[in-house]
LOTI-62546 format. One record per residue (C-alpha): residue in one letter; x, y, z. Coordinates in Angstrom, 2 decimals. Layout:
// residues N
+----+---------+---------+---------+
: aa :       X :       Y :       Z :
+----+---------+---------+---------+
:  a :       X :       Y :       Z :
...
+----+---------+---------+---------+
This chain:
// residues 284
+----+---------+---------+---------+
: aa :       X :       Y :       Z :
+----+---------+---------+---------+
:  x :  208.68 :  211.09 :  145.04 :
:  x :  210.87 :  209.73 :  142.22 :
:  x :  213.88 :  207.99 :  141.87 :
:  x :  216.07 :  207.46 :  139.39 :
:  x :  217.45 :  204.26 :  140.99 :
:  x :  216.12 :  200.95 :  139.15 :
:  x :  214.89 :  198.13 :  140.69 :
:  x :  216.10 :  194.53 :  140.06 :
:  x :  213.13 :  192.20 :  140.28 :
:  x :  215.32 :  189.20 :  141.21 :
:  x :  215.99 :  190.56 :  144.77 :
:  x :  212.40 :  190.95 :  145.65 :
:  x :  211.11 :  188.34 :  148.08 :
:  x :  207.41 :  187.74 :  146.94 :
:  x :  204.48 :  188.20 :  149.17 :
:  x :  203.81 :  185.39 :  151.54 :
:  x :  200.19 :  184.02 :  150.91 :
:  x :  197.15 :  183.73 :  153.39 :
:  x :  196.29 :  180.34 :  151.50 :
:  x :  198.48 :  177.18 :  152.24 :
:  x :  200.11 :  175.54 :  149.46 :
:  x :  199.38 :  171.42 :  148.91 :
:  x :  202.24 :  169.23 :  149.86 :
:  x :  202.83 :  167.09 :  147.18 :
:  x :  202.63 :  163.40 :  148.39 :
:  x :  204.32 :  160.49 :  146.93 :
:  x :  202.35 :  157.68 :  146.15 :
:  x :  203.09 :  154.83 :  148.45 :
:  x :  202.98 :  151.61 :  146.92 :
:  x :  200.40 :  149.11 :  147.54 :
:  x :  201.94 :  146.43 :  149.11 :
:  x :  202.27 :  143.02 :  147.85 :
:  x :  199.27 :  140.48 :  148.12 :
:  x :  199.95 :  137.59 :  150.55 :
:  x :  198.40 :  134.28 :  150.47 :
:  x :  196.74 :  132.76 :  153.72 :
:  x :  199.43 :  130.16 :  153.76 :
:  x :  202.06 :  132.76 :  153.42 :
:  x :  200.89 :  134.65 :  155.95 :
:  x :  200.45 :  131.46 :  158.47 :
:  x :  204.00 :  130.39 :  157.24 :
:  x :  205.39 :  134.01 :  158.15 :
:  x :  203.84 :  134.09 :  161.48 :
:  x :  205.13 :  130.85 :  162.48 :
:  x :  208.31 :  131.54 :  161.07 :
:  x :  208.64 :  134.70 :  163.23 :
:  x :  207.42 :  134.14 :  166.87 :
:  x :  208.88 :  137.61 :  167.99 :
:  x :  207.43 :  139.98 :  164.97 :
:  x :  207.80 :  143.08 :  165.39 :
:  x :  205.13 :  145.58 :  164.39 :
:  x :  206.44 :  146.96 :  161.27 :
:  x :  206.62 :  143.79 :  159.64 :
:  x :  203.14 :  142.78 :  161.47 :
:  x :  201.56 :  145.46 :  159.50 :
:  x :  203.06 :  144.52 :  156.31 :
:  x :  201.33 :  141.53 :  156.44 :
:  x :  197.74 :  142.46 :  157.30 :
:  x :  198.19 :  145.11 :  154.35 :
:  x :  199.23 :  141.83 :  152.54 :
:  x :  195.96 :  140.11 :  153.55 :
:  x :  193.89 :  143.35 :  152.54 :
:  x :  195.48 :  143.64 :  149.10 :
:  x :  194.61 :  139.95 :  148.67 :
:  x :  190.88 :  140.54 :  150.41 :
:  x :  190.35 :  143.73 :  147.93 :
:  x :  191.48 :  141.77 :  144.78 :
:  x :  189.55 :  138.73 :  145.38 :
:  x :  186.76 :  140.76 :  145.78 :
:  x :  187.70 :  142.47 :  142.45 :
:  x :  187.87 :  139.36 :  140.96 :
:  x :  184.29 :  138.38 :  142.33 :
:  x :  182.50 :  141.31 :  141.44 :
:  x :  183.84 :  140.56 :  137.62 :
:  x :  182.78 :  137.14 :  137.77 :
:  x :  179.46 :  137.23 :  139.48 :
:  x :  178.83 :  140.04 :  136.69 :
:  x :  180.07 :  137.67 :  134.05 :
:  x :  177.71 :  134.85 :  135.10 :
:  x :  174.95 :  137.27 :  135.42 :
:  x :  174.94 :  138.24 :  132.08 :
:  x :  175.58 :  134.33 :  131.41 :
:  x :  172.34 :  133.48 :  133.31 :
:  x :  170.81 :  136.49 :  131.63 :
:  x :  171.36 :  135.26 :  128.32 :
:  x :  170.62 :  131.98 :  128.83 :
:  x :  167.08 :  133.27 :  130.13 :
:  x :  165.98 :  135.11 :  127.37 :
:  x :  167.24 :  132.47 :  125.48 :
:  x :  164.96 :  130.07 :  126.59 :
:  x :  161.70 :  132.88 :  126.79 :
:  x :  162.72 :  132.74 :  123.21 :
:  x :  162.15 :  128.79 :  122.57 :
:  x :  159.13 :  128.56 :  125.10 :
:  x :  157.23 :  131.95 :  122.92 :
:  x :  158.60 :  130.86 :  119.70 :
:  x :  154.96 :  129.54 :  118.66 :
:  x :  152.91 :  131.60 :  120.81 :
:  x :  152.84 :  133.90 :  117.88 :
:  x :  152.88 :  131.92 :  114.07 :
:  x :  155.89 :  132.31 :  112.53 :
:  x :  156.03 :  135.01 :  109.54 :
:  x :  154.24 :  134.22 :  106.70 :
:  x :  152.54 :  131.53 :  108.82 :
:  x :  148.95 :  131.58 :  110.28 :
:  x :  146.93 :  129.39 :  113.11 :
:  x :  145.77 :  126.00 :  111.58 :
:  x :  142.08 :  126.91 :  112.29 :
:  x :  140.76 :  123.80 :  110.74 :
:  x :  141.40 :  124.84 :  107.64 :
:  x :  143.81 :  121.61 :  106.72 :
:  x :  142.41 :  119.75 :  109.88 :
:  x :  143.67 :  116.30 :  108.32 :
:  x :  147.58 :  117.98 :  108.37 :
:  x :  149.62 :  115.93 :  110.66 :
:  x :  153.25 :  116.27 :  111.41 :
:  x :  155.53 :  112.90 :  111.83 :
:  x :  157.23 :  112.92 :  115.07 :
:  x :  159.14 :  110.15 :  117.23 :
:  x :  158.15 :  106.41 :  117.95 :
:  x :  155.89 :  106.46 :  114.79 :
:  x :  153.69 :  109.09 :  116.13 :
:  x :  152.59 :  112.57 :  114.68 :
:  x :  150.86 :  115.64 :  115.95 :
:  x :  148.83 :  118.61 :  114.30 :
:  x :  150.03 :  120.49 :  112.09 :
:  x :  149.58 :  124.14 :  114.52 :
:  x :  151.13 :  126.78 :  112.26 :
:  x :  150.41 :  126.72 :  108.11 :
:  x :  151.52 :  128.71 :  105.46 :
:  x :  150.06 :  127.56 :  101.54 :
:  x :  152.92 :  127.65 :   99.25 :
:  x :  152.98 :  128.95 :   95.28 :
:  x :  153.34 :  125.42 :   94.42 :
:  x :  149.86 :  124.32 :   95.54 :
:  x :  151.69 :  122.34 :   98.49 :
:  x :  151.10 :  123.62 :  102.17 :
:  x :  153.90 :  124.03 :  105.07 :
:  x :  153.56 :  123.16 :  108.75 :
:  x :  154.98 :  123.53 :  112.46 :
:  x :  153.40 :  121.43 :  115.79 :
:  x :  153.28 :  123.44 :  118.97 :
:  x :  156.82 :  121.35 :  120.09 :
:  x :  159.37 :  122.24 :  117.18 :
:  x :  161.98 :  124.46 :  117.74 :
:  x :  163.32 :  127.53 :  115.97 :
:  x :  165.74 :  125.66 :  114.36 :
:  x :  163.38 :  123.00 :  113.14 :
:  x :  162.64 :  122.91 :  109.17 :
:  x :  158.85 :  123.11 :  108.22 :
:  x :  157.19 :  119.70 :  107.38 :
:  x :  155.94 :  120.41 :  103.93 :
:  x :  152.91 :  117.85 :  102.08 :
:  x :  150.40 :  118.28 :   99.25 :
:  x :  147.59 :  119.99 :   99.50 :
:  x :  144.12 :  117.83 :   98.75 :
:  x :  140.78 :  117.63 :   99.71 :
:  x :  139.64 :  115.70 :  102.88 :
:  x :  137.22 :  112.82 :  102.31 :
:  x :  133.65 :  113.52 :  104.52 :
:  x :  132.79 :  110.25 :  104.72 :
:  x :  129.18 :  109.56 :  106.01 :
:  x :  127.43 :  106.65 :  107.63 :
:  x :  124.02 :  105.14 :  107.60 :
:  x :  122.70 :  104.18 :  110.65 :
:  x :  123.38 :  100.26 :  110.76 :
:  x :  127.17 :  102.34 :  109.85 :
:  x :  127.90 :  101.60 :  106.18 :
:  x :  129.10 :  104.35 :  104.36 :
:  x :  127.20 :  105.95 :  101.93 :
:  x :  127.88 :  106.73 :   98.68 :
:  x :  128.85 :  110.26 :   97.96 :
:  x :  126.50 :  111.97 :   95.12 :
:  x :  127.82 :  113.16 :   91.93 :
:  x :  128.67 :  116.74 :   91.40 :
:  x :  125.69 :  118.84 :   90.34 :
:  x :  125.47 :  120.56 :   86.47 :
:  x :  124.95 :  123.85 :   88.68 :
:  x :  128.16 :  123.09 :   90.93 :
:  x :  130.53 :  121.96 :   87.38 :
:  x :  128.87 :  125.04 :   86.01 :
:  x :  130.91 :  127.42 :   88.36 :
:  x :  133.85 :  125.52 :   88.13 :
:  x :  134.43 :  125.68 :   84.71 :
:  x :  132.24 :  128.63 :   83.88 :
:  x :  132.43 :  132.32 :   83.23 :
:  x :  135.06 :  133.99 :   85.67 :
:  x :  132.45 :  136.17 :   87.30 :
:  x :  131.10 :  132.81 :   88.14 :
:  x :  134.39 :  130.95 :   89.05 :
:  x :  134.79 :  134.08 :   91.46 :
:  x :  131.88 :  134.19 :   93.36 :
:  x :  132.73 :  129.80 :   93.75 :
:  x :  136.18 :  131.11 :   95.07 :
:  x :  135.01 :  133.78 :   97.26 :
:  x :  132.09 :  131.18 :   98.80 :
:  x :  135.09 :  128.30 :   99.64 :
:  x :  137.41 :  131.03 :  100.93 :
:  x :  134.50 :  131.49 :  103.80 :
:  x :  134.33 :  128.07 :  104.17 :
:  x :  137.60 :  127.96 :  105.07 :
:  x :  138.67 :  124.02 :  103.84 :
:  x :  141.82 :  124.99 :  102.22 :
:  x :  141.85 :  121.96 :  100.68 :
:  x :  138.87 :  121.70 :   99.21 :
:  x :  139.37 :  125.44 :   97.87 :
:  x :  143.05 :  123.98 :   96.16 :
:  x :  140.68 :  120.96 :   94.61 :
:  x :  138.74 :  123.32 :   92.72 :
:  x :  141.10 :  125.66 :   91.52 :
:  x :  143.27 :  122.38 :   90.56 :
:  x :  139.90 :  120.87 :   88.76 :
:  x :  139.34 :  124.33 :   86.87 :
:  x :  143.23 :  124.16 :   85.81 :
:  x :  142.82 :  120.79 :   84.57 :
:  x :  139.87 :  121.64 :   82.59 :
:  x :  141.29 :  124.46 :   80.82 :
:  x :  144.48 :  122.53 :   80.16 :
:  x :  142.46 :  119.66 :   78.34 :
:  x :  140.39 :  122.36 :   76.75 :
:  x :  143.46 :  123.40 :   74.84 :
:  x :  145.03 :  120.38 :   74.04 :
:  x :  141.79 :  119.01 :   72.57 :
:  x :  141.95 :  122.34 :   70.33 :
:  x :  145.74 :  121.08 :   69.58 :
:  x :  144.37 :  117.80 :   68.60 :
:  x :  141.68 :  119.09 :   66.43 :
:  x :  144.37 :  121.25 :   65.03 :
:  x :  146.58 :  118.22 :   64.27 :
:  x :  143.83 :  116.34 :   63.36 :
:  x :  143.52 :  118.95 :   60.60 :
:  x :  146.40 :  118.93 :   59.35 :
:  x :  147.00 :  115.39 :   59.57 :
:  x :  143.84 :  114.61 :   57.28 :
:  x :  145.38 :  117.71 :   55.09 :
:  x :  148.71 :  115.63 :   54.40 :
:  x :  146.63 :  111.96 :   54.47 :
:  x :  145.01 :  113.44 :   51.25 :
:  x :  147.74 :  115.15 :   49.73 :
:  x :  150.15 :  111.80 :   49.91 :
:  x :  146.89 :  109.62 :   48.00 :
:  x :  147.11 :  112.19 :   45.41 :
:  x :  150.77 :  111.85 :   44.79 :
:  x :  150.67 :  108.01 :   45.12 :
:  x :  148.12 :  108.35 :   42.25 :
:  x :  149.99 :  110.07 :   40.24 :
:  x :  152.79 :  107.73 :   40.93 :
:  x :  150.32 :  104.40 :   39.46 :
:  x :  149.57 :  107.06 :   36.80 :
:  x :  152.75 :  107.18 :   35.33 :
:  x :  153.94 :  103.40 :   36.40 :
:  x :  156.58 :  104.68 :   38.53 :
:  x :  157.12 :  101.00 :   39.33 :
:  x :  157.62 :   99.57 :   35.70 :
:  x :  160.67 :  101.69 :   34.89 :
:  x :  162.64 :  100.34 :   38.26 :
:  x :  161.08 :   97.03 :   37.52 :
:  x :  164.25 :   95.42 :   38.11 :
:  x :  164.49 :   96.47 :   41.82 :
:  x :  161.31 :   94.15 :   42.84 :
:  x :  163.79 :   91.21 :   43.96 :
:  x :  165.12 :   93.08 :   46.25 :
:  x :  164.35 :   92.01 :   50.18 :
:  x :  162.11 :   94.37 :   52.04 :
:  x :  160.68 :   94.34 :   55.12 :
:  x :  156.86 :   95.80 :   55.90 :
:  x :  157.06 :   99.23 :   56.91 :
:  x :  157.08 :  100.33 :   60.54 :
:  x :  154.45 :  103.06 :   62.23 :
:  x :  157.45 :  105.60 :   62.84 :
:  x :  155.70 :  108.31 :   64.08 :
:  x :  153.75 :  105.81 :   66.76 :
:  x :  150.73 :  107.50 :   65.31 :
:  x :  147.64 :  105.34 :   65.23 :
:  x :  146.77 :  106.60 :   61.51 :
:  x :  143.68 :  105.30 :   59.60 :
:  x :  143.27 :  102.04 :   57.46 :
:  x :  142.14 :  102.68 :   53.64 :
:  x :  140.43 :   99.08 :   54.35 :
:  x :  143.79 :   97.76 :   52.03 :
:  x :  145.86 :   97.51 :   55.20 :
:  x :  147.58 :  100.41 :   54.16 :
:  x :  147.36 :  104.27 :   56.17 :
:  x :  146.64 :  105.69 :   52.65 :
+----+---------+---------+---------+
């Protein structure tokens, strides 16, 4: 059936629902936090509460119970991470030298002679070493800290001093042609030396030789230089006699023959130059 009637929405009442609706709840305000010695004050105060104000003051107490324990749970965790800190702090210091330091390795007897300075005039072994470019060696004891600075020394060879039986020492031998002969040889040579001291392990003894070949080279060349100068120094010894023989040649002196009264003084070695005697006491 249709109608031609319309309908106006507004006047419909809407279909009640099966499903109840939330009532919306105010929030009730915590209630103030109360002191013990508010609360003691209050009840003395007030011999006759009532109950309404006897429950405002245990929710008092509770608010002050729940925030104390608030306050607890942040601190406790506070000192635990404190404590937690400080632990692996000190884990830190105590396995700081269980493991050698980078770039460091175990003294192994390899500078057995290094010895750190420590208090009251004492010192300890050197227990962590590292050889530096500069042919000098660094060191740590098994007691300095992270923040301690490395003890640094020159590297050199230990003395093996041995002892006769009545317990003089004895002379040490000189170094064998065969030994020198390595040292200051071929580099094939000088290599296998290097490689034989490196199993050895006496790091200062392997610094004495490579120190010893150094030197020898070095003197090699400036004994070249020398021969060099030498060279040339005889070169411009002969060159000034020729020119002072020309000079008597032409009798340079006669035509300034009135200069000779002038004071002079014998003439100084300027160069420091020990040069050679003609046999007249003079270098040429």
């Amino acid at each position: 059936m249709s109608s031609n009637a319309s309908i106006n929405l507004s006047n419909v009442s809407p279909a009640e629902s099966s499903i109840p609706l939330p009532i919306p709840r105010l929030a009730t305000p915590a209630p103030p936090a109360m002191l013990p010695r508010t609360t003691q004050n209050t009840l003395a105060a007030n011999p006759d509460i009532d109950n309404d104000l006897l429950q405002t003051i245990a929710n008092g107490l509770l608010t002050t119970i729940a925030n104390q324990e608030t306050d607890t749970a942040i601190q406790y965790q506070r000192f635990n991470d404190q404590i937690r800190g400080l632990q692996e702090r000190i884990l830190q210091y105590e396995e700081t030298f269980e493991h050698p330091p980078e770039g460091y390795v175990a003294n192994d007897n390899q500078v057995p002679h290094f010895r750190i300075p420590c208090s009251h005039g004492l010192s300890r072994p050197a227990k962590w070493i590292k050889l530096n470019n500069d042919g000098t060696i660094s060191g740590y004891t098994d007691t300095n800290s992270p923040s301690s600075s490395p003890h640094i020394i020159d590297l050199y060879a230990q003395p093996d001093d041995q002892y006769d039986e009545e317990g003089n020492p004895k002379p040490a031998a000189t170094i064998p042609l065969w030994f020198h002969f390595l040292m200051v040889g071929p580099t094939i040579n000088f290599t296998l030396l290097h490689s034989a001291l490196l199993t050895h392990g006496d790091w200062g003894l392997t610094r004495e030789v490579h120190q010893y070949c150094k030197l020898d080279t070095e003197y090699a060349d400036v004994c070249m230089e020398l021969e060099q100068l030498q060279v040339w120094l005889d070169a411009i010894q002969q060159a000034c006699s020729s020119c002072k023989s020309r000079l008597q040649l032409v009798r340079a002196s006669e035509q300034v023959e009135k200069l000779s009264h002038i004071p002079h003084k014998p003439q100084a070695n300027r160069s420091g130059w020990k040069r050679k005697s003609n046999g007249q006491g003079h270098p040429f």
